[in-house]
Structure formats: C-alpha cells, structure tokens
C-alpha positions as CSV (number, residue, x, y, z in Angstrom):
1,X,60.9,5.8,-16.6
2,X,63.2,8.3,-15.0
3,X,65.9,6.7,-12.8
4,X,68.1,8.2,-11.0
5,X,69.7,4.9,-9.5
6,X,69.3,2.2,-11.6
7,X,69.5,0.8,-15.0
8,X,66.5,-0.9,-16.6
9,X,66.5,-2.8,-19.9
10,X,64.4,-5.2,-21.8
11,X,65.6,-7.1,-24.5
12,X,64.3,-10.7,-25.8
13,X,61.8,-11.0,-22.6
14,X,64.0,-10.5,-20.0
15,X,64.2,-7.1,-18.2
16,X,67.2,-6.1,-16.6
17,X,67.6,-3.8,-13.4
18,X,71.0,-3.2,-12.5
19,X,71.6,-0.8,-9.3
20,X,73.6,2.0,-10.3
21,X,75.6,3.9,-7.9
22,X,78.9,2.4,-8.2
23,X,80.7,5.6,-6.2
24,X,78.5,4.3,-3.5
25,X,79.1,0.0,-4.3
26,X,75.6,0.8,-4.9
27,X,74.7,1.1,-1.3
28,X,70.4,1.0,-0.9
29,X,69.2,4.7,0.2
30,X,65.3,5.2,0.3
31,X,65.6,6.6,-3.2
32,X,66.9,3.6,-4.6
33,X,64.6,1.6,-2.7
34,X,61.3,3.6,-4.2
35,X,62.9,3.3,-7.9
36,X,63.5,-0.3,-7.3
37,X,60.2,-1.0,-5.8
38,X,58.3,1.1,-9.2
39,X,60.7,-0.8,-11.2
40,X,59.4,-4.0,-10.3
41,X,55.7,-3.0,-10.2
42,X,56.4,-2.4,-14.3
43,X,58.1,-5.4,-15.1
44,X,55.5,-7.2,-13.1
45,X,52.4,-5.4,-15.7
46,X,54.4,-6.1,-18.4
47,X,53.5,-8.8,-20.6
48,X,56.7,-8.4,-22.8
49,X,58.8,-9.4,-19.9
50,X,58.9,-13.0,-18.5
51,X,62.1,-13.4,-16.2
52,X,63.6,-10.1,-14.6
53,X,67.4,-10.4,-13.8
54,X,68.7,-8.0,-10.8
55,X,72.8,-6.9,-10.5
56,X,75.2,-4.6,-9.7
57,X,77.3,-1.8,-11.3
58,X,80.9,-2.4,-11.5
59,X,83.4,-4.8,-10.6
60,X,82.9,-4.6,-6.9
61,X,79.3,-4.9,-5.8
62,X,75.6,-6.3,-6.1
63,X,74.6,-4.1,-3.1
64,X,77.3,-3.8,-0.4
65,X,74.3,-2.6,2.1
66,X,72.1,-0.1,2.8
67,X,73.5,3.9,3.1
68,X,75.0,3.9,6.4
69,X,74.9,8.0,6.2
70,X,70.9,8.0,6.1
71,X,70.4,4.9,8.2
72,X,73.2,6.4,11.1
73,X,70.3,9.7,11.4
74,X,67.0,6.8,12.7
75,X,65.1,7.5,15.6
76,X,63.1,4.0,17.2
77,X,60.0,5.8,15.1
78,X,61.7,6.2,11.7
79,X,63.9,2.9,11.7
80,X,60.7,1.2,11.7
81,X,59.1,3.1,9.0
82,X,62.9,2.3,7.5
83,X,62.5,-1.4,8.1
84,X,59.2,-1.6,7.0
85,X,59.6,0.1,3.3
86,X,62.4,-2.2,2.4
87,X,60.8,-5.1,3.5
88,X,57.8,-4.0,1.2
89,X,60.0,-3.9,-1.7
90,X,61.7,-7.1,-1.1
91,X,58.2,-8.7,-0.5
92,X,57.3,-8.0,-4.0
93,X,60.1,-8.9,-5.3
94,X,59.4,-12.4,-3.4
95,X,55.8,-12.2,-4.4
96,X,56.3,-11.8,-8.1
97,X,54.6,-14.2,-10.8
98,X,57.6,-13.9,-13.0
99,X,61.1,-15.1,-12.4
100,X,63.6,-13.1,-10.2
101,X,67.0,-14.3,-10.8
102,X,69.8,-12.4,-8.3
103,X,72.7,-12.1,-10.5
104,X,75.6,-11.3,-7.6
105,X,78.4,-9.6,-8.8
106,X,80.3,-8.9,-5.9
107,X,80.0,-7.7,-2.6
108,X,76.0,-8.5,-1.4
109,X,76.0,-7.0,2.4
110,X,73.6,-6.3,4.7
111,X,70.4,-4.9,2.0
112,X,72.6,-6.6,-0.6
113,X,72.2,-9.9,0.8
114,X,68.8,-9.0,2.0
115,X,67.6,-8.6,-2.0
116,X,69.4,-11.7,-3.4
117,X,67.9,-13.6,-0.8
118,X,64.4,-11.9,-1.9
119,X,65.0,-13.6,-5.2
120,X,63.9,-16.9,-6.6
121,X,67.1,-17.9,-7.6
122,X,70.2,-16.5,-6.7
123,X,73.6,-16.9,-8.9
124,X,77.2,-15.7,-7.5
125,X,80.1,-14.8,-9.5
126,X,83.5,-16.5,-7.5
127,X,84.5,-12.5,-6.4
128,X,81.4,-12.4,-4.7
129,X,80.7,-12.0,-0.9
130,X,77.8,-12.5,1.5
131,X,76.7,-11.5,4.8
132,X,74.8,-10.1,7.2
133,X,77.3,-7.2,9.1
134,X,74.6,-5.1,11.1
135,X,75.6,-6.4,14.2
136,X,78.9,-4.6,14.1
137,X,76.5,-1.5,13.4
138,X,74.7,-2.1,16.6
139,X,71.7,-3.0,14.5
140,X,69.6,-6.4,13.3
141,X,68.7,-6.6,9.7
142,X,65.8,-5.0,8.9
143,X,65.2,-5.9,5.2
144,X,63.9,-9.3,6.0
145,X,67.3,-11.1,6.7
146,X,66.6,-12.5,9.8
147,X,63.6,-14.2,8.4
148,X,64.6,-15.5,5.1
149,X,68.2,-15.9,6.0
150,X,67.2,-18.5,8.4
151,X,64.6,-20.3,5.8
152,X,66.9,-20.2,3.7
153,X,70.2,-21.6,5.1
154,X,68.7,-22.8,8.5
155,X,68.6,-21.6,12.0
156,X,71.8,-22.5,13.5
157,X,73.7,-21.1,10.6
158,X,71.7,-18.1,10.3
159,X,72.3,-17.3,14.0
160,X,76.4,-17.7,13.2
161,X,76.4,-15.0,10.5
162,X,74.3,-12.8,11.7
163,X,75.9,-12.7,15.2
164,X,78.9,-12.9,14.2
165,X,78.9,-10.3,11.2
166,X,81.1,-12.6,9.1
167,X,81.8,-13.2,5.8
168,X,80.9,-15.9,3.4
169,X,82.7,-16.4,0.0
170,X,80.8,-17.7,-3.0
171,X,82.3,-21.3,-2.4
172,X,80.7,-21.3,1.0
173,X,77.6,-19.7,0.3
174,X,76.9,-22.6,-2.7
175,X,77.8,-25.3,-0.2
176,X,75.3,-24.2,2.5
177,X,72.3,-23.4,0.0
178,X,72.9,-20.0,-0.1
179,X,73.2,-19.4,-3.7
180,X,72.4,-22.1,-7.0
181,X,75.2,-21.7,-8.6
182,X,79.1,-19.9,-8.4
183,X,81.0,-19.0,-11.9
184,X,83.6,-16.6,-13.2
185,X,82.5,-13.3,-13.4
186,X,82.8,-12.9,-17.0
187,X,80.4,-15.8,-17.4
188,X,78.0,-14.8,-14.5
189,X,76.1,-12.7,-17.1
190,X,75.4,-14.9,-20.1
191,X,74.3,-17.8,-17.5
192,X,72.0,-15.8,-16.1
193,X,70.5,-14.9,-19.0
194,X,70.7,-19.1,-19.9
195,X,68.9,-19.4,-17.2
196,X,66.3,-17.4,-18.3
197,X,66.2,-18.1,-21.3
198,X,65.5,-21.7,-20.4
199,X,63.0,-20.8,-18.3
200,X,60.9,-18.4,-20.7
201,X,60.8,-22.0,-22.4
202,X,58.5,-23.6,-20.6
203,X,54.6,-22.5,-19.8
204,X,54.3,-19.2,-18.4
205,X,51.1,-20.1,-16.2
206,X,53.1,-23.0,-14.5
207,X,56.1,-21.0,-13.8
208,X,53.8,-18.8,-12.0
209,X,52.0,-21.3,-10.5
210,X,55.5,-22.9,-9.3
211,X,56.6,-19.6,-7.8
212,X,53.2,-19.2,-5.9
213,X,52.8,-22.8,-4.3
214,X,57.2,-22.9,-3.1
215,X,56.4,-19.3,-2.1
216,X,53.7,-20.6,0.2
217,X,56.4,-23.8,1.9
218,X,56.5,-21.3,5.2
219,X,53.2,-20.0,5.3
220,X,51.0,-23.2,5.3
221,X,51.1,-26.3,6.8
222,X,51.6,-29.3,4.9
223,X,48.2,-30.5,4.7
224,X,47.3,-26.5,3.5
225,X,49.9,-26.4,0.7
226,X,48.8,-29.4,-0.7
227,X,45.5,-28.6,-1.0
228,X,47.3,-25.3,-2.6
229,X,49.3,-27.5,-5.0
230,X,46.6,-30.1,-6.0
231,X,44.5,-26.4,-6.7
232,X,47.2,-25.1,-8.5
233,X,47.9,-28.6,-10.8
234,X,43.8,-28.4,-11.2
235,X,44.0,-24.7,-12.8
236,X,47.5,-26.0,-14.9
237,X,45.0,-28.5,-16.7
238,X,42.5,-25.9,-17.8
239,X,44.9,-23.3,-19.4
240,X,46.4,-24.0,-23.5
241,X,50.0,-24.7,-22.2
242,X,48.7,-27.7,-21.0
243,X,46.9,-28.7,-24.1
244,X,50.3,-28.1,-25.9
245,X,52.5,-29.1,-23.6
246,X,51.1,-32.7,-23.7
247,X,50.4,-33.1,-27.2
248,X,53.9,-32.1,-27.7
249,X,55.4,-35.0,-26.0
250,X,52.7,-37.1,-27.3
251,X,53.6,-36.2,-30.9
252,X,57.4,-36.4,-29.6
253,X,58.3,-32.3,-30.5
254,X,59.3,-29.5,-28.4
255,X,56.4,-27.5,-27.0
256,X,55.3,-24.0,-28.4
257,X,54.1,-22.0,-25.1
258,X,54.8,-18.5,-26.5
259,X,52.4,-18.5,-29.5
C-alpha cells in the first residue's frame, strides 16, 4: 500500500497502523482519514492478521484532533459531508470482526479521542490526554463523540467534557471507564501487544462473535440481544474451536485454535 500518513505493519498476527504526521501531532485531515479508512478495509480481509493495534508517532500524540486549517474552510454543506466521512471510518473501525486495541500515546483530542473511543479496547500511556475541545472552536464533535462519549462514560459526564472543553489525564480517564488500562509509556507498547497476543489465543469465531453481540448493547433491546447472544452461542457450538476448545479442558491442556 502507498501511505502517505500512516505506518502499517504486520508481524506475528497483529497489524500495526500508527498515524504518521508528527509535525502536525498527527492531526486527522481527509487524507489521513481515506488511508486510515483503506487501511482498515485490508487488515479486515486479511486472514494473517487477528488483532490490529492503532497509535501515534512521537512522543507527544495519538491524534491531537482533526486539521483545524481544513476544517476552519466548511460551509453547513461540506461540514456534513466532513462529519459524515469520519464517522464512516470510525464506524468500521467499531464494526470490525477482529480486535481494535487504541494504544494512546499522548495527546487524543477532538478526532483523537473520537478514534480511541471507536476502538474495542482502549489503553493510555500516564502522558496521555483526553478530551473533547470543539466547543472552544465553536463546533460539536462530529466524528461520533457525542454518541459514544456518552455510551461510553455516561451522560452527565459526557455533557461536562464536551461543554466544557476540558481536559482529562490518563488517571481520570481510567477511573471514569474511559480507558482499560494506564502505564508508562515505555511499557504502553509491549502490553498492547500482550494484550493481543492473549487474545489471538483464544477462538477466532468467538472473539468475533463477542465483538458483534457487545457491539449490538445500544442498538437492541434487551430481549433482542439476547435472542442475538443465544444465536451467537448456537453458531459458537457448530464451528471446530468449540470441538477443541472443550476437549481441551476435558483432557486438561491448553487449546489449539490456530491449527
């Protein structure tokens, strides 16, 4: 692939896109946006990658927003259009059948935060920063933030930052269910890709069906999603991971998944 803006890698099943425009604390222009958006489309068709892991470059930033120079030049007509493509990108991100881990580096702002929250799991070094700053723009986030800001942290605090444009440090952000988990920065990295590893461990087809049925919490009722999960245990019990998976523990070994 040719990228201009980001940095893709594959190595022991886990594909790697790191946004690359440092000189810009890797600010999200439509550009980036499109590459990102192909990027994940390939990881997603390809069967050598099982958990995709999305950073920063530098020291500074994961994404410290989107590029206030093309966003400043909207019309009403455009800034939807605008809107609307990120929140197509984000949606597959979302939407994906593999693992998205958000590995925050620094600064995650405006589109930054927008795209960790997009992720399935999101993982903060203790530099890093959160928030949702448009208001001090004149703006509303338009990547999906209002939405899954508010799923994912709750309404009244949702309302706080995003009004208010704050701040919140890593600490913070763990203790309100923003992010899983807060380390140093030099280890932010290799327990990431822990993380993933671990994960690659278990059965591919339930990992998927996982992500689909949590995915689903806020667009079903109850009584629909567990029809959806009690589908989804159903096709579990058909596939080989099961088989294997529970003759493992009967025969008291680790499960082979990836044969």
């Amino acid at each position: 692939m040719d990228l201009k803006n980001l940095i893709y890698t594959v190595e022991n099943n886990i594909a790697t896109i790191t946004i690359n425009r440092p000189d810009k604390l890797n600010a999200l222009n439509h550009e980036t946006l499109a590459e990102l958006g192909s990027v994940i489309e390939h990881a997603k068709n390809d069967e050598k990658v099982y958990v995709v892991i999305i950073t920063g470059a530098g020291e500074k930033a994961f994404v410290a927003g989107a590029d206030i120079e093309e966003l400043s030049k909207l019309d009403s007509k455009r800034a939807i259009e605008f809107s609307r493509f990120g929140q197509s990108v984000f949606d597959k991100i979302e939407n994906m059948d593999k693992l998205v881990i958000a590995a925050v580096n620094g600064f995650a702002l405006g589109g930054g935060c927008e795209l960790a929250l997009a992720c399935h799991i999101r993982l903060s070094s203790d530099k890093a920063r959160f928030g949702q700053p448009e208001v001090n723009l004149g703006v509303i986030p338009g990547y999906g933030g209002t939405q899954r800001l508010a799923r994912q942290i709750n309404k009244g605090r949702a309302f706080e930052y995003i009004l208010t444009g704050d701040m919140i440090p890593s600490n913070d952000a763990f203790r309100i269910g923003l992010v899983n988990r807060v380390y140093a920065s030099d280890e932010l990295m290799p327990k990431a890709i822990e993380m993933a590893q671990k994960i690659i461990s278990k059965g591919s087809f339930a990992i998927s069906a996982s992500l689909k049925a949590i995915n689903a919490v806020h667009q079903l009722s109850l009584e629909e999603g567990l029809k959806l999960e009690a589908e989804l245990f159903g096709e579990c019990c058909d596939t080989e991971e099961f088989k294997e998976g529970t003759e493992a523990f009967l025969e008291k070994r680790k499960p082979n998944f990836r044969k």
